[in-house]
C-alpha positions in Angstrom: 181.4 62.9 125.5 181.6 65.9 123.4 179.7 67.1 120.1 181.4 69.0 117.5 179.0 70.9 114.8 178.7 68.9 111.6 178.9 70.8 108.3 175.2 70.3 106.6 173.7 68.6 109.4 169.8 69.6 109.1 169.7 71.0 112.6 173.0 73.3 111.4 171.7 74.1 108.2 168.3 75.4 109.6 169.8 77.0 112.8 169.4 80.7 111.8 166.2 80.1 111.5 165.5 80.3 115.3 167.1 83.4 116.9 166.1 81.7 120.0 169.3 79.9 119.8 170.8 82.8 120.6 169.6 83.3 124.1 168.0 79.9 124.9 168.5 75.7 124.9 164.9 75.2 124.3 164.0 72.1 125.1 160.1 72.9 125.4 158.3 71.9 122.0 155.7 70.0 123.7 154.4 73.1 125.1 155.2 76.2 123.6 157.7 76.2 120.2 159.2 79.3 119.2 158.0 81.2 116.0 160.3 79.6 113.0 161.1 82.6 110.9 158.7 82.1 108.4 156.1 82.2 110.1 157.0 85.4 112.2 157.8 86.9 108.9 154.9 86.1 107.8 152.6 87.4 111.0 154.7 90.6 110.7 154.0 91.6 107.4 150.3 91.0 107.6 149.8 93.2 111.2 152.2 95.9 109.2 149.6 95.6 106.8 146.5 95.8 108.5 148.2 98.4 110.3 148.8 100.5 107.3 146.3 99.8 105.1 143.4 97.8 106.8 141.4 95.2 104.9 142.5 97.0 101.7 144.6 93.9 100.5 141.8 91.6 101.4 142.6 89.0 98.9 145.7 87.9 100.1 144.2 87.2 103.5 141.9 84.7 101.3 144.8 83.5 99.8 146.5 83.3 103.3 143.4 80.7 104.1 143.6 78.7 101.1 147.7 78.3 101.3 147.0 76.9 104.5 144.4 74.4 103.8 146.3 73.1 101.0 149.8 73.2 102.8 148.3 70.9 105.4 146.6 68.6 102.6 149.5 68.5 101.4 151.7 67.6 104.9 148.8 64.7 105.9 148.0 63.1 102.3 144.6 64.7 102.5 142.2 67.2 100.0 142.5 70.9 101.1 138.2 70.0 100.6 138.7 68.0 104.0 140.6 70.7 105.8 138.9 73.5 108.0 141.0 75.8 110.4 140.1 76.0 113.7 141.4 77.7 116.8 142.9 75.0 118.6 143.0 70.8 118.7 140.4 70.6 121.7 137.8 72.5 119.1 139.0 70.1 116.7 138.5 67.3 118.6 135.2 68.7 120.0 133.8 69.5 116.4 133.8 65.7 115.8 132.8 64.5 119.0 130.0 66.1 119.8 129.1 66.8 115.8 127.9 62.7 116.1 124.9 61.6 116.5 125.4 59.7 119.6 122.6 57.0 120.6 122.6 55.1 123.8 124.9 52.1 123.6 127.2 53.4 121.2 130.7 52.3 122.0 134.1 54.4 122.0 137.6 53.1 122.4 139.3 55.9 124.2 142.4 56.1 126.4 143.5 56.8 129.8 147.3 58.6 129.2 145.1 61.5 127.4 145.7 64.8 127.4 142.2 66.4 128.9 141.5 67.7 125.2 141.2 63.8 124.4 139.7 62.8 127.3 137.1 65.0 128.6 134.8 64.7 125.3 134.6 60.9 126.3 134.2 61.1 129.7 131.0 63.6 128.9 129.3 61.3 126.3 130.0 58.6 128.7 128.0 60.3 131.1 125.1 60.9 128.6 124.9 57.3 127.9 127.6 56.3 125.7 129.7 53.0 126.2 133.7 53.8 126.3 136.2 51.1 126.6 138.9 52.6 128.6 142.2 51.1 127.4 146.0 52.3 127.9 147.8 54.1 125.0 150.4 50.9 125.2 148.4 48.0 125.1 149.0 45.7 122.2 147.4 45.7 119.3 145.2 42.5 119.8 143.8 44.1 123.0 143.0 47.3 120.7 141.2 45.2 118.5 139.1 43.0 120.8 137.7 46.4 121.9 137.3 48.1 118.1 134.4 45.2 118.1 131.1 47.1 117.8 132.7 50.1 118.3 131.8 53.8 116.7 135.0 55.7 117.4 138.2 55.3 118.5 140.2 58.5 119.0 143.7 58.4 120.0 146.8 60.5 120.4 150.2 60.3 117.7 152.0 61.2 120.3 151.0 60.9 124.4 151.3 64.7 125.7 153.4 63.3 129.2 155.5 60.1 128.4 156.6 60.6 124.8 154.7 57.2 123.8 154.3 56.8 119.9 151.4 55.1 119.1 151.2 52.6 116.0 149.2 54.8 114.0 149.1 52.3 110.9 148.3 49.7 112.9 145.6 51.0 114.6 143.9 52.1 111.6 144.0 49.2 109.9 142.2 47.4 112.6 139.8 50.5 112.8 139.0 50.1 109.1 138.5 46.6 109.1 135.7 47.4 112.1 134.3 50.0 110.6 135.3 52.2 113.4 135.6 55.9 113.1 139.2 56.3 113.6 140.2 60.0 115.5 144.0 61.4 115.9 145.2 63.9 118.3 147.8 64.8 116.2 149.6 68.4 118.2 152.6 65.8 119.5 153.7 64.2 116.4 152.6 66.3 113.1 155.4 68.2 111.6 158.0 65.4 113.3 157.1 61.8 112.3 155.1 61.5 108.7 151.3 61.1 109.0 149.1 59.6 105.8 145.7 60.0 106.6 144.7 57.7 103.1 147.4 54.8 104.2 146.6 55.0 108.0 142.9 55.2 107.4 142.7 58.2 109.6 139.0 59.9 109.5 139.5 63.0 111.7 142.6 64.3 113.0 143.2 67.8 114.5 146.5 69.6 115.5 147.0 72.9 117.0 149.8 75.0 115.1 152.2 75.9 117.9 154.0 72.9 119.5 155.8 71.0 116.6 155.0 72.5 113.3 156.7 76.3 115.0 153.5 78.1 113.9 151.3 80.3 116.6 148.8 79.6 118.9 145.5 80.0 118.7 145.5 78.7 114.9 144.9 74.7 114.2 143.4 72.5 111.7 140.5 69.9 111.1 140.8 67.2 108.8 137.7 65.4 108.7 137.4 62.9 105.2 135.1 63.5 102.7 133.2 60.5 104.1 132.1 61.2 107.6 131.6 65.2 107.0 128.4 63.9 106.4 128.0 62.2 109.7 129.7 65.2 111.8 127.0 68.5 112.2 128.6 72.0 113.1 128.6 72.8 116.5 128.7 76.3 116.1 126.7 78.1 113.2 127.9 81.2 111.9 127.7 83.1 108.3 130.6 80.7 107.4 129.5 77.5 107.9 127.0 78.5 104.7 127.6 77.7 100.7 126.6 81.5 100.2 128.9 83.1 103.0 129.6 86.3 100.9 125.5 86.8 100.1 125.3 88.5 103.7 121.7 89.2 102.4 121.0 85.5 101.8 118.6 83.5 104.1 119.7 80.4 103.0 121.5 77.9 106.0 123.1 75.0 102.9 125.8 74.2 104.8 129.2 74.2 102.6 130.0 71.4 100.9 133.6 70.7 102.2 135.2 70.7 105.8 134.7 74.8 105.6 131.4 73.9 107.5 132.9 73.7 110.2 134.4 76.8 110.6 131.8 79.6 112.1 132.2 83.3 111.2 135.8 85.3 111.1 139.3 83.7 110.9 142.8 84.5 112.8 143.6 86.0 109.9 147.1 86.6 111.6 147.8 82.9 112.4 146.5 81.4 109.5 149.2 83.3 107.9 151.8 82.2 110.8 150.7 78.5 110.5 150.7 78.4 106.6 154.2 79.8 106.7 155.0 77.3 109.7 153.8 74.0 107.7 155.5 75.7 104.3 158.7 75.6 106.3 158.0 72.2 107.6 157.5 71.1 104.1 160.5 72.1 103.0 162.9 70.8 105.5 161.1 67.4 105.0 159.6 65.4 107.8 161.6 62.6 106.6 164.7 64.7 107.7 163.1 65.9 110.8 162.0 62.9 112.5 165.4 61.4 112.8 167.2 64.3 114.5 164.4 64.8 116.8 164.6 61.1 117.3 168.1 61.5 118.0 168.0 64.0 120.3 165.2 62.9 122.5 167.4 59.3 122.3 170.0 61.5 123.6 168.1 62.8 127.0 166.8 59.9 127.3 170.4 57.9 127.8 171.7 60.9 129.4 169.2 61.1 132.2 169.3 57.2 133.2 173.0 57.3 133.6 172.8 60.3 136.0 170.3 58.1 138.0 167.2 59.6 136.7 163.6 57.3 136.4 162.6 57.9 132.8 158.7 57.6 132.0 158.2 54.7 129.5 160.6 52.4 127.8 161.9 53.9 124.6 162.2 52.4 121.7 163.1 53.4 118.1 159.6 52.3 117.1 157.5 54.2 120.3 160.2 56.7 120.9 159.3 60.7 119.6 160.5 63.8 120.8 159.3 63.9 124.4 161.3 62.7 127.3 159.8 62.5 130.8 162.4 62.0 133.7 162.5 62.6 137.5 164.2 61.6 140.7 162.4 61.3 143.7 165.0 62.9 146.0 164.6 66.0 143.6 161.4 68.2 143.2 160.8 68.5 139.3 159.7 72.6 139.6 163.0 73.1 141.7 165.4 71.2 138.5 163.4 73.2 136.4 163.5 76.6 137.7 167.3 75.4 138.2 168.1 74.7 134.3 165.9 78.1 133.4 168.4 80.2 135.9 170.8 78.7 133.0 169.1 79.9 130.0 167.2 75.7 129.2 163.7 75.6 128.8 162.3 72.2 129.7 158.8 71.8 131.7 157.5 70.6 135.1 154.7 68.0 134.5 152.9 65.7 137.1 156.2 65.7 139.3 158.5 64.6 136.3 160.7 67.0 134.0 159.7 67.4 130.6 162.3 67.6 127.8 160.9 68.1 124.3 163.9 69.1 121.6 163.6 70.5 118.1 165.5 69.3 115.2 167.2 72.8 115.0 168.3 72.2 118.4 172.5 70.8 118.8 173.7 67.7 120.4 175.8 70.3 122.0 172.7 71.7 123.6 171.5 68.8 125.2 175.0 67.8 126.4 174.8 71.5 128.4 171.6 70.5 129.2 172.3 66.8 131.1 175.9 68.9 132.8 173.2 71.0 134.3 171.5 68.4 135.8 172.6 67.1 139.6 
């Protein structure tokens, strides 16, 4: 079957946008995204200017800060007051989970599929003497529910890291809220894809690393934690900037801010706090209602590609669990050997637990991923 480019298709009208179209079919999102323009624009401007000039324009790196808290507000129904940036999602994560005054006996819903990020702050407070409930990211909601029952926290991923699996976010919050269980997202698969409302999903803390789906750097994420448990969650770190009074450096006073910015201890990356605004402004303005289909698309694209060359594919895809990762392997093949293969061909996919990782853009063609399944034996 062939593909012909569509006039004012989103992945065609956003195209130039990603000069790594021009060497690469990159087909590795779920590990590495390139740098949308913006957002190297962005990045480039501000180590010009430091270059040049220092911390002369000062202001606009403050400015750079509070663009980005209120650009991801703004992309998770949230207050910019319940943002802080951190560097990555497992200091998110860790923020909240070890921020909690854990006693002995408290419960936790947590899951096996996790990436480590989501799983080795469990496994750690289980060992100090906290109760998890160990369930699968695909068990039905009823199951999910029977364990919510006395339970403190349930943290979950959007998106699971290896098979692609969407969770039900709404529904999983709604039986979170009805517990009263704290309800955690691991959001680095799915934010910037598939809409996330923090207020209609009852979401209480969710963090999200900049540089798989939202095309922003690394080493720059966010923290939404809701006005209601910031009270509940203590600062693990404690710099001059966790403070009310940061800019008194002569100040002896520890009142911790009064927003999510407690959380954040001493010096920003300035750099990728300007990256990841710029990333989540361009986001913004494509629409993640115009994003999630074509990603959607595409992955549905691999995935029916692979199985008719005889490929296993992790997971049963369906419009309503499907998102933009697709896991596939043959056991006659080794996965590092297919994937070396497609990169000897300019595609970028990734070797993961023996299976072959594909993880496509919405800038990326249906061309592309018909080059990429030829390559395949």
């Amino acid at each position: 079957m062939g593909f012909e480019i569509v006039e004012n298709t989103v992945w065609n009208e956003y195209r130039d946008q990603f000069p790594v179209t021009e060497r690469l079919i990159y087909l590795n999102h779920a590990a590495v995204s390139p740098l949308c323009k913006a957002a190297a624009d962005s990045m480039q401007w501000l180590t010009d200017d430091a270059y040049r000039f220092g911390s002369l324009h000062y202001d606009k790196w403050l400015a750079a800060y509070a663009g980005l808290r209120k650009s991801a507000a703004r992309l998770i129904n949230a207050d910019r007051a319940e943002i802080a940036i951190v560097k990555n999602t497992s200091e998110g994560i860790c923020t909240v989970a070890m921020g909690i005054d854990w006693k002995p006996g408290d419960k936790i819903v947590a899951f096996r599929e996790e990436f480590p990020s989501n799983f080795y702050p469990w496994k750690l407070l289980e060992e100090r003497g906290v109760k998890v409930a160990w369930l699968s990211a695909e068990d039905p909601l009823d199951k999910i529910d029977a364990a919510c029952h006395g339970a403190r926290l349930l943290a979950i991923s959007f998106v699971q890291y290896l098979s692609g699996y969407r969770a039900d976010i709404r529904g999983i919050g709604e039986i979170c809220h009805r517990h009263g269980t704290i309800f955690l997202v691991d959001a680095i698969q799915g934010l910037g894809v598939f809409p996330l409302d923090v207020q209609a999903d009852h979401i209480d803390a969710l963090a999200a690393d900049g540089h798989k789906w939202l095309m922003g750097p690394e080493g720059c994420g966010i923290l939404y934690v809701s006005r209601k448990l910031q009270d509940q969650v203590s600062p693990l770190e404690f710099g001059w900037t966790n403070v009310a009074g940061s800019s008194d450096y002569a100040s002896r006073d520890m009142t911790l801010r009064d927003d999510a910015g407690k959380f954040e201890c001493g010096t920003l990356n300035t750099v990728g706090c300007f990256g990841l605004w710029k990333a989540i402004e361009f986001v913004l303005e494509v629409g993640v209602e115009r994003i999630g289909p074509q990603v959607q698309s595409l992955a549905d694209q691999i995935y029916d590609g692979v199985r008719r060359k005889g490929y296993e594919t992790l997971g049963q895809r369906t419009a309503k669990n499907g998102a933009g990762i697709v896991s596939f392997r043959r056991h006659d093949l080794d996965s590092g050997v297919l994937v070396n293969n497609l990169k000897a061909e300019g595609i970028t996919c990734a070797p993961r637990q023996g299976w072959v990782r594909a993880a496509p853009h919405f800038y990326i063609s249906p061309a592309d991923v018909e080059t990429m399944l030829k390559n395949l034996p």
